[in-house]
N, C-alpha and C positions, 0 to 999 in steps of 0.2 A: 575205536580201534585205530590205532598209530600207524603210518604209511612204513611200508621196509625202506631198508635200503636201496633194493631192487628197483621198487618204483619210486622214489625221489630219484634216483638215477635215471632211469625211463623217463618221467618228466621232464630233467633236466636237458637230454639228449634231442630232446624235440625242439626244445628252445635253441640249440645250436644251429640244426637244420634253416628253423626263420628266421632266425635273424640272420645269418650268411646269405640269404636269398635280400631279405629286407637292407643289409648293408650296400649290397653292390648294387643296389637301385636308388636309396635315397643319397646315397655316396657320389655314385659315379652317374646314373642316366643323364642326368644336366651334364655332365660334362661331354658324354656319348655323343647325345642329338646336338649340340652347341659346335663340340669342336671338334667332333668326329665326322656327325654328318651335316655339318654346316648350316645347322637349321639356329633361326632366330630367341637371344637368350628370351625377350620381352614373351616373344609365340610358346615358348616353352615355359614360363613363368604362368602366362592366362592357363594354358594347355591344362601344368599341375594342379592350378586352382579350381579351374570347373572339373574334371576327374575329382579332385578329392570332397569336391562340394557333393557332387554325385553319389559318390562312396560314402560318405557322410550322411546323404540319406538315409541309404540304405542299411547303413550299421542298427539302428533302433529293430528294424524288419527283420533282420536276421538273428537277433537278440530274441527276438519272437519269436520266430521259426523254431530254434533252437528249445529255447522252452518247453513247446507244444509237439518235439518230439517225443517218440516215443518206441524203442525198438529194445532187442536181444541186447543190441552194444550201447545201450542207455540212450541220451540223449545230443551227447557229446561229438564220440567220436566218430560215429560216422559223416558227421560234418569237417567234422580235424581231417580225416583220409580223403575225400572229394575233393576239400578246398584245397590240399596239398598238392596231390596228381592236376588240377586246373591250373593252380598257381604255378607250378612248376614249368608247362608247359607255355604257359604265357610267359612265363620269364625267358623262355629262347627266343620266342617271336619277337619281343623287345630289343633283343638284343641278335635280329638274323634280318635285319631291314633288308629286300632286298636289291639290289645294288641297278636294278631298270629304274628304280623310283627316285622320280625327282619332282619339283615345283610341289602343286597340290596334290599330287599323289603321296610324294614320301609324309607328306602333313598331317593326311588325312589316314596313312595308315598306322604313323607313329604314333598319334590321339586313339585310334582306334585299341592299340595296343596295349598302351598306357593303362587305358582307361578298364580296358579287359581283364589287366593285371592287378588293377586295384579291386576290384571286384570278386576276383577269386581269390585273393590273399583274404582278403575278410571274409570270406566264406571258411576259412582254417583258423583266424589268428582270434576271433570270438571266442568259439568254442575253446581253444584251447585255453585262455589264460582267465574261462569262465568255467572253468573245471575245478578252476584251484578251493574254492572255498565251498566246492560238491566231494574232492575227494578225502577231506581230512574237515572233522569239525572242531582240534584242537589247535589250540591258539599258539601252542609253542611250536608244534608241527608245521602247523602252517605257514610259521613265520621261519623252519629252519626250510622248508619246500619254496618258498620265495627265495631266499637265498641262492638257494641251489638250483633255482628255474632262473633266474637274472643275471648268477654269475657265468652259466653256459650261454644266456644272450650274450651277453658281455664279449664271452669267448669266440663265440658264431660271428655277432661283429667284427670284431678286429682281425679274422682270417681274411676277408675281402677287402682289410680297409690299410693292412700289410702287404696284402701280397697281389693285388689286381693291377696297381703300376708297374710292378716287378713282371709278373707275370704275362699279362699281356702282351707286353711286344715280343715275348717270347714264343710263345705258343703263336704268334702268329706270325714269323718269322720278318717280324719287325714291321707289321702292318695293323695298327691297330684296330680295325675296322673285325677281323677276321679272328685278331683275339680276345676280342671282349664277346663273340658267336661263340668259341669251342669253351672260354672260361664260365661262360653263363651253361652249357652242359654240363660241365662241373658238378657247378653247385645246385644245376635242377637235380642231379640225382643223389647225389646227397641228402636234399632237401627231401626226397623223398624218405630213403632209406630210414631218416634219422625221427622222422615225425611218424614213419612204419613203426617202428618201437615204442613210441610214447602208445600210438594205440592197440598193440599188443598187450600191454604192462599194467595200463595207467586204470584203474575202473571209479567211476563217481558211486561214492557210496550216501548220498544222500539219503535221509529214510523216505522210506516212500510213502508213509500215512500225510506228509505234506502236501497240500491239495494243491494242485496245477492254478493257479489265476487266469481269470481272462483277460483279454485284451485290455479293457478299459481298468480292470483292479488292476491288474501290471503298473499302467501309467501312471494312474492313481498313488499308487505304491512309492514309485521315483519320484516323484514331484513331492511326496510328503519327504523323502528322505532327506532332509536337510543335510546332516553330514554327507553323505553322497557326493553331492554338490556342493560341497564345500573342496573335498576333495579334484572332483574330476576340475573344477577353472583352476585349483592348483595344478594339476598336472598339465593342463592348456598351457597355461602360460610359462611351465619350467620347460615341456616338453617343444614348444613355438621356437623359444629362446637356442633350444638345440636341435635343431631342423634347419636354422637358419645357417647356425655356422655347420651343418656335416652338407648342406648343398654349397656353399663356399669355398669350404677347406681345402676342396685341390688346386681351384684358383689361387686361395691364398699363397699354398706354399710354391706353387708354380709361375706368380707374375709377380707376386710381394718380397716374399722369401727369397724369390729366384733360384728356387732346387726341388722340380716336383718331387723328386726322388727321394727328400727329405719328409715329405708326408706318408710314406709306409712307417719308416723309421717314428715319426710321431705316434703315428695313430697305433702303433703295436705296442710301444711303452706305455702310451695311454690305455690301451684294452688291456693290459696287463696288471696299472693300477686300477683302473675300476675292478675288474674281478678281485681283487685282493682286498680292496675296501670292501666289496660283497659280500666275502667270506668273515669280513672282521667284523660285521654288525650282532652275531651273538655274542662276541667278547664283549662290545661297547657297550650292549643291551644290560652288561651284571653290573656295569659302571654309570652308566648316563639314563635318563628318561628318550625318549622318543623322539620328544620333540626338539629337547636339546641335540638329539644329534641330526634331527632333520635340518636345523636352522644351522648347523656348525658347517654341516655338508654342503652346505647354496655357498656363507661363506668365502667359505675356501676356493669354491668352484669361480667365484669371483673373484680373488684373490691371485690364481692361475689366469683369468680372463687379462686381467691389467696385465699382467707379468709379461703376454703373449702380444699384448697391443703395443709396451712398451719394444719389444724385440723386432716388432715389423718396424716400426716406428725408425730406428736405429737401423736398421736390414742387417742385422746380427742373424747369421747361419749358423754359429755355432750350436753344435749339436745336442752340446751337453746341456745347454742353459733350456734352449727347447722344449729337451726332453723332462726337465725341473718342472716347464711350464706344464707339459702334457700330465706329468703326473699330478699337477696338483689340481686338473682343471677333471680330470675323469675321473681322481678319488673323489672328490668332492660329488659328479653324476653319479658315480656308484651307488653309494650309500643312498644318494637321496632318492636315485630310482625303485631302491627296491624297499624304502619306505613307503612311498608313497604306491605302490603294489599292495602292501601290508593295511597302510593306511584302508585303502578301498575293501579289500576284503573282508575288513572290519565293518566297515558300513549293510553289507551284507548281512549279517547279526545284529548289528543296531536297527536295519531297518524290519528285518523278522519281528526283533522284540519291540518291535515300534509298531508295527502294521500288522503284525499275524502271517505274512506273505514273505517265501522267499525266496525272490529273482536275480540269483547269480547273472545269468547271460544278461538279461536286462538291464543293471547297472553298469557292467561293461561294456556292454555295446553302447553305454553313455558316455562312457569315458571316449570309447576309440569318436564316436560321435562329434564329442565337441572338440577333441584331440585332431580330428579332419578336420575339422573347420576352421581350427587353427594354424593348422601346418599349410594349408591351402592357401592362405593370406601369405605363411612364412617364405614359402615358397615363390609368391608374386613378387614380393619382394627382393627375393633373390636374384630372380630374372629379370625384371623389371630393372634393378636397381644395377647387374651387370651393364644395361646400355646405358642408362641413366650417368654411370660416373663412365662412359665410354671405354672400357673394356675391350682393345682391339686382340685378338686370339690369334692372329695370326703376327701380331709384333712380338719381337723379343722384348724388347724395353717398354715399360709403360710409362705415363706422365706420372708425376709428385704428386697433381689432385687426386688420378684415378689411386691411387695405390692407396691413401687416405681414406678417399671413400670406399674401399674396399673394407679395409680396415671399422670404420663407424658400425657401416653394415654387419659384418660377420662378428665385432665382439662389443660394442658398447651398445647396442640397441638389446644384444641380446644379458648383457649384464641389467639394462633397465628392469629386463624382464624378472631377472632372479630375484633381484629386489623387491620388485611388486607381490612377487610369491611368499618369501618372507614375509613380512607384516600382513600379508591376506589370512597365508594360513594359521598365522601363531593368535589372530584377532574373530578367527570362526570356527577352528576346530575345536572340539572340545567332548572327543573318545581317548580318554587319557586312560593310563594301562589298569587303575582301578576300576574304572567305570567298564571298562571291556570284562573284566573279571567279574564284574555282577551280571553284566549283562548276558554271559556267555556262562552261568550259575544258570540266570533267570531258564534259558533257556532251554536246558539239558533238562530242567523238572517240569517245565511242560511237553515236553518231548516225551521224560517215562509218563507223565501223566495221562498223554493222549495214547502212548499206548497199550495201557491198563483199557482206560476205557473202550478202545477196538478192540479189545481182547473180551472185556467183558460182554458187548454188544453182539461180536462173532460167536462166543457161547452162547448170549439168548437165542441169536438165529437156528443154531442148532438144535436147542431145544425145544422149538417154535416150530421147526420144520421134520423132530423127529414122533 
């Protein structure tokens, strides 16, 4: 049975909620604790790295958890509704320091905070985008339900990453400290409202004659699934590569650029072509193969990267060239994000029809897993590397080296990355859209098959026991 419309929209809605929580955290916090509240870029650089190392653990566990539920509202969602009211809550506390704390106090409660929010965010954000391949088992549905869950990420993004420079000094009457507190109430309740609907709407329809795995077949399970992991170091390393420049980007256009006020203006143009390239991938899909357009999509995005080093380069403000660069660097993330969405859920099916077993949460919680461990490093980097090319926040003018090395950092290291993704992925993946078509055949006939058999097996009991 095909999702409605109702609930691809309900899905969709939910993914606006997180990522507007997830935007103005991996967006802006480095820039909060750095030049808000004066804390060290390097201490906040370690800080992000062991939190997400931490959180990174724990992703595989909750991937488990998840699993070996089992209630009225399936398995899912009452994980999606918990981590949401947590997560929400800890996003004000991140962003409501309060103002007696200083030295190792304010250190110790910023880590604290941090750390508390990475925690309950992945208590929501598993479940939720481990649902996708429980509530629809057709491949076209599922791929037009990606669409429509990424292009509202997309959306959910760029709301904080438009309007929280704008915004801020206003709501706090030109005190930044105080509007980045009532702007994060905002989007906690938002955040709720909007991940309330997804689990209202959304229900995993899995069959249930699939037998639950244990812990060790789970493992067992991922580790054979070679495409799997073939996928998830793709997305490490595409997803690393832009981690780095969205903890950046405000310095960029604030000490490079010299016009913070020109990064809503980017980052809105940019969310506005990624969602558009989002919506264009089933047009592309009756023209292109898959992989052609995954490899087309890095491209491009590279193509925008140079465009955007040349302009710092030059300290060209102009707006419109910019905005040239934004679009062609976030169509290019567009597409390739919600490929490689696509891609993984596929792995899901390949590994049922590989193993007998099938662990939606499990493989995700792989992805966000090494996805941590990545951003963790990308992150040190970030911070590290602000003092490293000396970075002073309180100057108006920087030096010629720093603004360079600002520059290396936030787009040629992370272009190395896109690169390496290209030739990794187009040299190991190998669920091309025929091979998913037998596979996802293979699997529907033993699906009736085993349910013939329950069916026959529940008559003998009956007639055994009448």
């Amino acid at each position: 049975m095909r999702l409605t419309l109702k609930e691809k929209a309900s899905y969709g809605i939910g993914a606006v909620g997180k990522d507007m929580v997830y935007a103005i955290v991996s967006g802006f916090l480095m820039y909060y604790y750095n030049t808000v509240l004066g804390i060290s870029a390097t201490f906040i650089g370690v800080l992000f790295m062991v939190a997400r190392i931490f959180d990174a653990l724990n992703d595989p566990f909750m991937g488990i958890i998840v699993e070996k539920t089992n209630t009225k509202m399936g398995k899912f969602r009452p994980w999606l509704l918990i981590g949401t009211v947590l997560s929400a809550i800890s996003l004000y506390g991140m962003y409501s320091v309060p103002r007696s704390l200083s030295g190792t106090s304010l250190l110790v409660y910023t880590s604290a905070a941090y750390i508390i929010w990475c925690t309950t965010y992945t208590l929501m954000d598993i479940p939720y985008w481990s649902m996708l391949p429980a509530i629809t088992q057709d491949s076209k549905d599922r791929e037009n339900v990606s669409v429509i869950a990424r292009s509202c990420a997309g959306f959910g993004y760029a709301i904080p990453t438009a309007l929280t420079m704008v915004l801020v000094p206003i709501l706090g009457g030109g005190e930044e400290r105080r509007g980045f507190q009532i702007f994060a109430v905002i989007i906690s309740v938002l955040f709720i409202m909007f991940i309330s609907i997804t689990v209202k709407n959304v229900k995993e329809k899995t069959a249930s004659y699939i037998k639950a795995p244990t812990i060790k077949e789970m493992f067992s399970s991922l580790f054979r699934n070679d495409q799997a992991l073939v996928v998830v170091i793709t997305i490490v390393v595409f997803n690393a590569s832009l981690y780095i420049t969205n903890n950046l980007a405000v310095y960029f256009f604030k000490y490079d650029i010299g016009n913070g006020a020109l990064f809503g203006v980017f980052g809105t143009i940019g969310g506005a072509a990624q969602i558009i390239s989002m919506t264009m991938l089933p047009a592309l899909r009756k023209l292109f193969k898959r992989m052609t357009i995954f490899v087309g999509a890095i491209v491009t995005a590279i193509i925008g990267y140079a465009l955007l080093f040349l302009l710092g380069t030059l300290s060209v403000t102009n707006i419109i060239l910019l905005s040239i660069a934004a679009i062609i660097i976030f169509f290019g993330f567009g597409l390739a994000t919600v490929l490689t969405t696509v891609f993984l859920a596929d792995t899901v099916d390949y590994g049922e029809w590989k193993t007998k077993q099938r662990s939606e949460s499990v493989i995700f919680s792989m992805q966000t897993f090494v996805v941590q461990l990545a951003s963790a490093f990308s992150v040190l980097i970030a911070g590290v590397g602000l003092d490293l090319i000396h970075l002073d926040t309180k100057a108006k003018v920087q030096t010629s080296a720093t603004l360079f090395g600002m520059r290396v950092i936030m787009i040629i290291i992370p272009i190395l990355g896109l690169l390496f993704s290209i030739f990794y992925f187009r040299r190991k993946y190998k669920l091309t859209d025929a091979y998913m078509e037998k596979i996802t055949k293979e699997i529907q006939e033993n699906h009736l098959r085993d349910e013939k058999v329950t069916e026959i097996n529940t008559s003998s009991n009956r007639k055994a026991a009448n």
